[in-house]
VMD Tcl script that draws the C-alpha trace (Angstrom):
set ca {
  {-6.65 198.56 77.10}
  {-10.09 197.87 78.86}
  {-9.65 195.69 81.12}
  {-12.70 193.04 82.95}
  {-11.82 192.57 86.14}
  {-14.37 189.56 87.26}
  {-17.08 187.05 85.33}
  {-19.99 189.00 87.28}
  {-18.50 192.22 85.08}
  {-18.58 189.96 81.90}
  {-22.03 188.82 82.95}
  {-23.29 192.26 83.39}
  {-21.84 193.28 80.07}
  {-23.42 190.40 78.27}
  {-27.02 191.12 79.70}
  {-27.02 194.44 78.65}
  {-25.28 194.68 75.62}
  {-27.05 191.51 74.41}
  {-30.54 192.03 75.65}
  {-31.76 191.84 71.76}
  {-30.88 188.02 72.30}
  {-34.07 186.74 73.90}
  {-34.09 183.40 76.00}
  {-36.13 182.07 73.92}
  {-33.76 182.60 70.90}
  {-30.86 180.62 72.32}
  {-30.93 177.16 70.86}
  {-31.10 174.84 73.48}
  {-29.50 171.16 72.32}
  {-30.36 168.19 73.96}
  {-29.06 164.38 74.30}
  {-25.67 165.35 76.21}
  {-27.13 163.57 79.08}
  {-28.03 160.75 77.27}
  {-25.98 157.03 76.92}
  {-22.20 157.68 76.26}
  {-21.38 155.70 72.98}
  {-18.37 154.06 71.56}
  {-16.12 156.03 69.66}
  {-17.69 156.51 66.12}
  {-20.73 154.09 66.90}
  {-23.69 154.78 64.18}
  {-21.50 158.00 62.69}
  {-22.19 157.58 59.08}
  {-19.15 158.38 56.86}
  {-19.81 159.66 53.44}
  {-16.05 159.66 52.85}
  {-12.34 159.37 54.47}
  {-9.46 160.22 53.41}
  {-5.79 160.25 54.86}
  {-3.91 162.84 53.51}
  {0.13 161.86 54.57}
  {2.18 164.91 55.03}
  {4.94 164.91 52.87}
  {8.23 164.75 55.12}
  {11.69 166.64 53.64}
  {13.98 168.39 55.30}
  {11.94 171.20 55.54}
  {8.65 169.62 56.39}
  {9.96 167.49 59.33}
  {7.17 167.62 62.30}
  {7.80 167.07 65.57}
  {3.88 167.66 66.48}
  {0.90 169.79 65.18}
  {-0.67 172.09 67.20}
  {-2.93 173.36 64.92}
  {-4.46 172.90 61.26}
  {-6.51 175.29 59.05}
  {-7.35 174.76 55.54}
  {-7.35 177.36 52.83}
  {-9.01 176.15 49.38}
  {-6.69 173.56 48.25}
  {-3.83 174.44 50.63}
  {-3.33 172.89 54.69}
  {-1.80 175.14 56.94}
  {0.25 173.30 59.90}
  {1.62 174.88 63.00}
  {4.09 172.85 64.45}
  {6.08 173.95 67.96}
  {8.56 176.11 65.51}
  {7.24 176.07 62.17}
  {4.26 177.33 60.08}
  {4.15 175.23 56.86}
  {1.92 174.26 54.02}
  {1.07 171.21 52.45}
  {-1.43 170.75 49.18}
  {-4.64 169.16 50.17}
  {-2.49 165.67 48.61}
  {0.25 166.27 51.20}
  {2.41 167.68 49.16}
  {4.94 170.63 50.90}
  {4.57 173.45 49.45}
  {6.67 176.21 51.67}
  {7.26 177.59 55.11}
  {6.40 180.82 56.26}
  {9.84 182.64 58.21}
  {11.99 180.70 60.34}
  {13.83 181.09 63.29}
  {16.22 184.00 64.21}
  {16.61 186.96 64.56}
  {16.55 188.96 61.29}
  {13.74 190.46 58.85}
  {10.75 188.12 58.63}
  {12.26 185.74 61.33}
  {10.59 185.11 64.78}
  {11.89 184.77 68.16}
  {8.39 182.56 68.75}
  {6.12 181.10 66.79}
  {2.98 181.75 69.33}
  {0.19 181.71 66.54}
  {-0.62 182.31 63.06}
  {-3.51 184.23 61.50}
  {-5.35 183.73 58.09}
  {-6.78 186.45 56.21}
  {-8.19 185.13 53.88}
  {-10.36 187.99 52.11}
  {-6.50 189.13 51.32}
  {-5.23 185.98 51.38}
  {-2.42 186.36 53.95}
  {-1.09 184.48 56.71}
  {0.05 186.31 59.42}
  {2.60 184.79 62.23}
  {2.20 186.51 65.28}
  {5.72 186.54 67.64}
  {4.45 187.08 70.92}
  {8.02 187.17 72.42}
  {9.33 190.00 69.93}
  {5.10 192.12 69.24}
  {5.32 191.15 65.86}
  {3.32 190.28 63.18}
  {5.06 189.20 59.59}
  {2.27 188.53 56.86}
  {3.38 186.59 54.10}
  {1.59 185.76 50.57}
  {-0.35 182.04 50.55}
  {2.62 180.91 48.63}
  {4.97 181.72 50.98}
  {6.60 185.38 49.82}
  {7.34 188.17 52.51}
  {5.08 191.21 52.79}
  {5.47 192.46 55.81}
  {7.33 192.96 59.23}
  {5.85 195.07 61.68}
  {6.48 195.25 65.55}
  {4.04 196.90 68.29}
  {4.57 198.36 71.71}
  {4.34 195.88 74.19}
  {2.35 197.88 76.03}
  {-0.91 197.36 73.46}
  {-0.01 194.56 71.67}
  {-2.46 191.71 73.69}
  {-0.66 188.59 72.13}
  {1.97 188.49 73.88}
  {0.72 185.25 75.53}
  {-1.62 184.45 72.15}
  {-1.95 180.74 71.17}
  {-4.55 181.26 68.48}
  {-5.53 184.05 66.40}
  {-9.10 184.78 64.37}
  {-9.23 187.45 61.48}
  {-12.51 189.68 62.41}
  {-12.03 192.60 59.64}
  {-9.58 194.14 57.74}
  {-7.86 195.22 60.63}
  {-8.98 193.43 63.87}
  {-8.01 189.67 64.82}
  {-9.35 187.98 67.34}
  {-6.80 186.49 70.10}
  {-6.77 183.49 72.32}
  {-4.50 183.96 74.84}
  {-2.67 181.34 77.71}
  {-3.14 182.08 81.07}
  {0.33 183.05 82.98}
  {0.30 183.90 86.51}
  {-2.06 187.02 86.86}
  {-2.30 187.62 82.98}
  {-6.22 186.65 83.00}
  {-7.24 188.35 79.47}
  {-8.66 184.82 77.75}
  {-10.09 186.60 74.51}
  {-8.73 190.17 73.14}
  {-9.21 191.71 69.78}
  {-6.45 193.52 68.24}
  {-5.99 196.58 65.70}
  {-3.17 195.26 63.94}
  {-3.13 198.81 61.85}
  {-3.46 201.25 65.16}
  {-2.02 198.71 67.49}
  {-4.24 198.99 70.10}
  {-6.29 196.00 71.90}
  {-9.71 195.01 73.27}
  {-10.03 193.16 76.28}
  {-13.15 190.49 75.31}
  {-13.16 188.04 78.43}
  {-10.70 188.05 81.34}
  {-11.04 184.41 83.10}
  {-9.94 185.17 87.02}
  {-7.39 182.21 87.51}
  {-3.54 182.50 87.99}
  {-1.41 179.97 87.56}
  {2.06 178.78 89.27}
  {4.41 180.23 86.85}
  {3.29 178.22 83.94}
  {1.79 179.13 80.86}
  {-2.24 177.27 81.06}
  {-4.49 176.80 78.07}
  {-7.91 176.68 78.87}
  {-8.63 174.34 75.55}
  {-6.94 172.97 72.28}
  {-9.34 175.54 70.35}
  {-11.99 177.52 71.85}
  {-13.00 179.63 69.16}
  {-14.50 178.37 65.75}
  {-15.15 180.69 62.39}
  {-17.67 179.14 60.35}
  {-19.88 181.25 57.32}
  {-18.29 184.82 59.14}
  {-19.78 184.03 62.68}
  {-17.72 183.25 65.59}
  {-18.71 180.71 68.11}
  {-16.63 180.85 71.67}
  {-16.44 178.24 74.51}
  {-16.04 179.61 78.10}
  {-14.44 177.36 80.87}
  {-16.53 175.53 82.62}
  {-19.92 176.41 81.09}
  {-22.65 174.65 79.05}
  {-23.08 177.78 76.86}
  {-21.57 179.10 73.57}
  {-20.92 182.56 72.45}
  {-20.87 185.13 69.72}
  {-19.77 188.27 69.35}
  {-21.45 191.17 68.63}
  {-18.27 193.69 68.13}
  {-16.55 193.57 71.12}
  {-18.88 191.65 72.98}
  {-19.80 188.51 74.21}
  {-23.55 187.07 73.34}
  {-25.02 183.52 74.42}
  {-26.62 181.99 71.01}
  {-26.56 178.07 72.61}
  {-26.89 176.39 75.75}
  {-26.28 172.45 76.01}
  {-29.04 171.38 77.98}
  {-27.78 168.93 81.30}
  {-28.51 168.06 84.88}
  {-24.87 168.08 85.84}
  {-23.77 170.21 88.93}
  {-21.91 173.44 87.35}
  {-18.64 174.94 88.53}
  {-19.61 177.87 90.62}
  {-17.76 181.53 90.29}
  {-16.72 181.47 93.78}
  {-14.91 177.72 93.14}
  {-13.55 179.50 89.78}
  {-12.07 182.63 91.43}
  {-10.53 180.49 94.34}
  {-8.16 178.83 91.78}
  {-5.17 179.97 91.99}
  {-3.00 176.85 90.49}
  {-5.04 176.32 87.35}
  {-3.79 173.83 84.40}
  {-4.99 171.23 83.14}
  {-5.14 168.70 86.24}
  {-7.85 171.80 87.88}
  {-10.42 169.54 85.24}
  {-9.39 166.18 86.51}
  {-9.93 167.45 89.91}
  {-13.56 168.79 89.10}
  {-14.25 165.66 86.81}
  {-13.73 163.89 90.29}
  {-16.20 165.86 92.15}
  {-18.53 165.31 89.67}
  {-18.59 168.59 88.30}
  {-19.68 169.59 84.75}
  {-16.36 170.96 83.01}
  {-17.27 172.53 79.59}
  {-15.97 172.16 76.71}
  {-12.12 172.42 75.55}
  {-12.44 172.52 71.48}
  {-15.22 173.84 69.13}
  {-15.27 172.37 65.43}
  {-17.88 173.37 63.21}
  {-19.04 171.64 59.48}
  {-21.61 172.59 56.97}
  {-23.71 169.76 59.02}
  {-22.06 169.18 62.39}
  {-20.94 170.85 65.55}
  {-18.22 168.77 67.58}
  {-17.16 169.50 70.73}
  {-14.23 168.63 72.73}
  {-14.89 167.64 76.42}
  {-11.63 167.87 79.09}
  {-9.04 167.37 75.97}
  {-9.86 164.34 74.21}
  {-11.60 162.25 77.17}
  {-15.41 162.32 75.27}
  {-16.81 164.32 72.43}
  {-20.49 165.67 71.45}
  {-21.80 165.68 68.29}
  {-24.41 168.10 67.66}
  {-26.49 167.37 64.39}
  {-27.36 171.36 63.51}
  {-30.44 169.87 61.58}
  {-32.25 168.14 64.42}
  {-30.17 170.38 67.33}
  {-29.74 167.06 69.03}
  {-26.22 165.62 70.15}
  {-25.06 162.09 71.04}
  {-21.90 162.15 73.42}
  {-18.87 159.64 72.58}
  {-16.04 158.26 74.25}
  {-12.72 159.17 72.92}
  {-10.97 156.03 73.70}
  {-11.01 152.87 71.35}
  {-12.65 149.87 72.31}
  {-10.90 146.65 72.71}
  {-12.41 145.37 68.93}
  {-12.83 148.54 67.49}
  {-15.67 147.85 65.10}
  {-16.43 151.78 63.50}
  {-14.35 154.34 62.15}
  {-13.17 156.60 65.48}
  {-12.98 160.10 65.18}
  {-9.41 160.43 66.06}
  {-7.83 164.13 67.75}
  {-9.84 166.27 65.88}
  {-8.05 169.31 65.22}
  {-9.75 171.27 62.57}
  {-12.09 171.50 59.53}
  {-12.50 172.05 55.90}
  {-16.12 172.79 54.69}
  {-18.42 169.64 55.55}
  {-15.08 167.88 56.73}
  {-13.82 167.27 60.30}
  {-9.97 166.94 60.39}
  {-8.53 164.74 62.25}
  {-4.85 164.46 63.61}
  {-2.94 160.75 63.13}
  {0.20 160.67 65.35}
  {2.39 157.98 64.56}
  {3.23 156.54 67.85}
  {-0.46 157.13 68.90}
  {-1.87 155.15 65.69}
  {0.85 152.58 66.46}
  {-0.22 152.06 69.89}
  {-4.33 151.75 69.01}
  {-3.08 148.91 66.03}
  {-4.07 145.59 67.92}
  {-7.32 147.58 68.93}
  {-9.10 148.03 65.67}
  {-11.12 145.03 64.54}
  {-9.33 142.89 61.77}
  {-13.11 141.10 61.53}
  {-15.06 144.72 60.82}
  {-16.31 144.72 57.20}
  {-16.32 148.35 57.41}
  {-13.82 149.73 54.44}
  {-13.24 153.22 56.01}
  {-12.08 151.20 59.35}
  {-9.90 148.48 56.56}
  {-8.59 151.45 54.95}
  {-7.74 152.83 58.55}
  {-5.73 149.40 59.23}
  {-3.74 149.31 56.49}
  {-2.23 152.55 56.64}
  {-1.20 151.90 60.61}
  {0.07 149.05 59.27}
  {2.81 150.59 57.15}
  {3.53 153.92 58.91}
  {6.44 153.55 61.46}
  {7.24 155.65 64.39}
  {9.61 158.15 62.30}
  {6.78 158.71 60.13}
  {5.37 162.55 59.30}
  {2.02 162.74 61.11}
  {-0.65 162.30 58.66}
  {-4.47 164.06 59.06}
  {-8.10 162.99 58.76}
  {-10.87 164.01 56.65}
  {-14.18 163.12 57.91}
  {-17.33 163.98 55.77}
  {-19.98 163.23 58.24}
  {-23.90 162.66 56.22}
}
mol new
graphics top color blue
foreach p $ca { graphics top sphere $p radius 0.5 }
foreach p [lrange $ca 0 end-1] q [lrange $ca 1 end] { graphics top cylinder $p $q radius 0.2 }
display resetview
C-alpha cells in the first residue's frame, strides 16, 4: 500500500501529476462572501415531493446515514441495515443482516453501487468483506480480503470507479490518517489517495457527512479545511474549483498540530475565525450544494452562472420559504433531503401558517400528522 505521509507530499503530487490543469482552467466561483440568507430565501422550486418510507418490521429506522438513488429504487443505510424502498416509499428488501454466517456482516461500515452491473455491494470493515447482492435483493457473492490490503477497514463511504476499483472514504482513528483509498476489489490490493495528518483520542472522526460526489462519471472531492475541490485523474488528486473568499485559511502547521481532532476541532476554528471547508458535496443536473461545518450554512453554486449564494441552515422564527432540510443525497436534477421526525416536530411552530407558498403548506401538513414513532421520510428538491 503507498502510503502519503504529509499534505506538502499530496501537494507535490498534485502539481506534478496535474500540471495539464492550468490556473486558469480552475473555475473560480464567487458570492460565498456575500450576505448570508435565510434558509431557502429566493430558491425557486420547480417541484417537492415527500416520499414517506414505508415502516414494517423489516424497514424500521432508527436513523439514515446515507441515501443513493438507483432509477426508480432508494437505497438507505441505516446504523445496521442496508434497505430499499421504491421511489413511492414502498420497501422493497434488505440486503444481509446481522451475524455471523454466509452473506451476514459483523458491520455494516458502507455500501457500494455498481451500477453498470447493477450491484450493491456492503462492505464489513470489521470482518474485510464485501457481499454483492442483485438490486432486488438476491445473494451473489461473499468474499473476504487480507486485512493487511483491504483499506476499508475504517470505510464510511464507498464510490464505484471501474469494474474493479471503488473509491473509499475512510474515518480517522488514532494514527490511521488514509482519508481517500481506492481499492481492487478483484486483486485485493489498495491505493492510498489522500492521507489527512490528524489523530484522534481513540475515537473514530469523520471529516464530513459526504465528501465525495459522482455526478455524469466524474468525481468531485472536498478536502478539510480548504476552499478547493478535486478530481481524480487515476489515482490522483487534481484541483478543477476554487471558492473564491477573503477568509483567513487553516494553515498546515495548525492542521498537523491536531492531535484530538472530531468534530468540536471546527467549532474551535469557527471561533477563531477561521475558514473551515466544506463537510458534504451534492451535485444536480443544475446545482452544486455544499455543506459548511455539518449543517450550520450551505452554498449553492448555480453551475450556469458559477455564482453561489450562502444560506443559513437554521429556520427562522416565521419561516416564510421552503428550507432545504439535511440534505443527504441526490437523484438527477433533485436534491434529497432527510425529514427526521423529532427534528420536523421540533421546527413545527417555526414555519409560517400565513406563507401562501404551497410547497411550504404542503411542508406543514405533513409535520402536522407525522408523530415521533414515525419512519423518517426524505425530500426531493427540483431546484429551476
Amino acid at each position: 500500500m503507498r502510503i502519503l505521509n504529509t499534505l506538502a507530499i499530496v501537494s507535490l503530487i498534485i502539481m506534478c501529476s496535474c500540471s495539464h490543469v492550468a490556473n486558469e482552467n480552475i473555475k473560480e466561483i464567487q458570492g460565498y462572501d456575500d450576505n448570508v440568507f435565510p434558509n431557502g430565501e429566493n430558491i425557486n422550486i420547480g417541484s417537492f415531493d415527500i416520499v414517506d418510507l414505508e415502516m414494517t418490521d423489516e424497514s424500521l429506522i432508527d436513523y439514515i446515514l446515507r441515501v443513493e438513488c438507483v432509477d426508480s429504487v432508494i437505497l438507505v443505510q441505516t446504523s445496521d441495515k442496508l434497505l430499499a424502498f421504491h421511489r413511492k416509499g414502498n420497501f422493497i428488501c434488505r440486503y444481509g443482516n446481522l451475524g455471523k454466517g454466509p452473506y451476514e456482516y459483523s458491520r455494516l461500515s458502507s455500501f457500494v453501487m455498481d451500477r453498470n452491473n447493477r450491484i450493491v455491494k456492503i462492505v464489513d470493515g470489521a470482518s474485510c468483506r464485501i457481499l454483492a447482492f442483485s438490486l432486488d435483493g438476491k445473494p451473489l457473492s461473499d468474499k473476504r480480503y487480507d486485512k493487511r490490503t483491504f483499506s476499508a477497514t475504517e470505510t464510511c463511504s464507498g464510490i464505484q470507479l471501474s469494474e474493479n476499483n471503488i473509491l473509499f472514504t475512510n474515518v480517522i482513528y488514532k494514527d490511521k490518517q488514509s482519508l481517500y483509498t481506492i481499492f481492487n476489489d478483484q486483486k485485493g490490493v489498495s491505493d492510498v489517495v489522500f492521507t489527512f495528518p490528524v489523530t484522534t483520542k481513540n475515537t473514530e472522526e469523520r471529516t464530513g457527512t459526504s465528501t465525495v460526489s459522482s455526478y455524469n462519471d466524474t468525481i468531485k472531492l472536498l478536502m478539510p479545511f480548504e476552499n478547493t475541490i478535486y478530481t481524480l485523474h487515476g489515482s490522483r488528486l487534481c484541483p478543477i474549483t476554487k471558492i473564491s473568499t477573503a477568509h483567513q485559511m487553516v494553515t498546515r502547521d495548525q492542521i498537523e498540530s491536531i492531535d484530538d481532532f472530531s468534530i468540536m476541532t471546527f467549532a474551535e476554528f469557527i471561533n477563531d475565525e477561521l475558514f473551515t471547508g466544506f463537510t458534504g458535496i451534492y451535485e444536480t443536473d443544475q446545482y452544486l450544494f455544499l455543506e459548511i461545518s455539518f449543517n450550520l450554512n450551505y452554498f449553492l453554486i448555480d453551475k450556469r452562472s458559477a455564482t453561489g449564494k450562502l444560506y443559513e441552515y437554521a429556520l427562522s422564527d416565521n419561516q416564510g420559504s421552503l428550507p432545504l432540510i439535511n440534505i443527504i443525497g441526490t437523484d438527477s436534477d433533485c436534491l434529497i433531503g432527510l425529514g427526521e421526525p423529532m427534528r420536523l416536530l421540533s421546527m413545527k411552530e417555526q414555519i409560517s401558517k400565513n406563507s401562501k407558498n404551497k410547497n411550504l403548506s404542503k411542508l406543514r401538513e405533513y409535520v402536522n400528522k407525522i408523530s415521533f414513532d414515525s419512519n423518517p421520510c426524505l425530500f426531493f428538491y427540483q431546484i429551476l
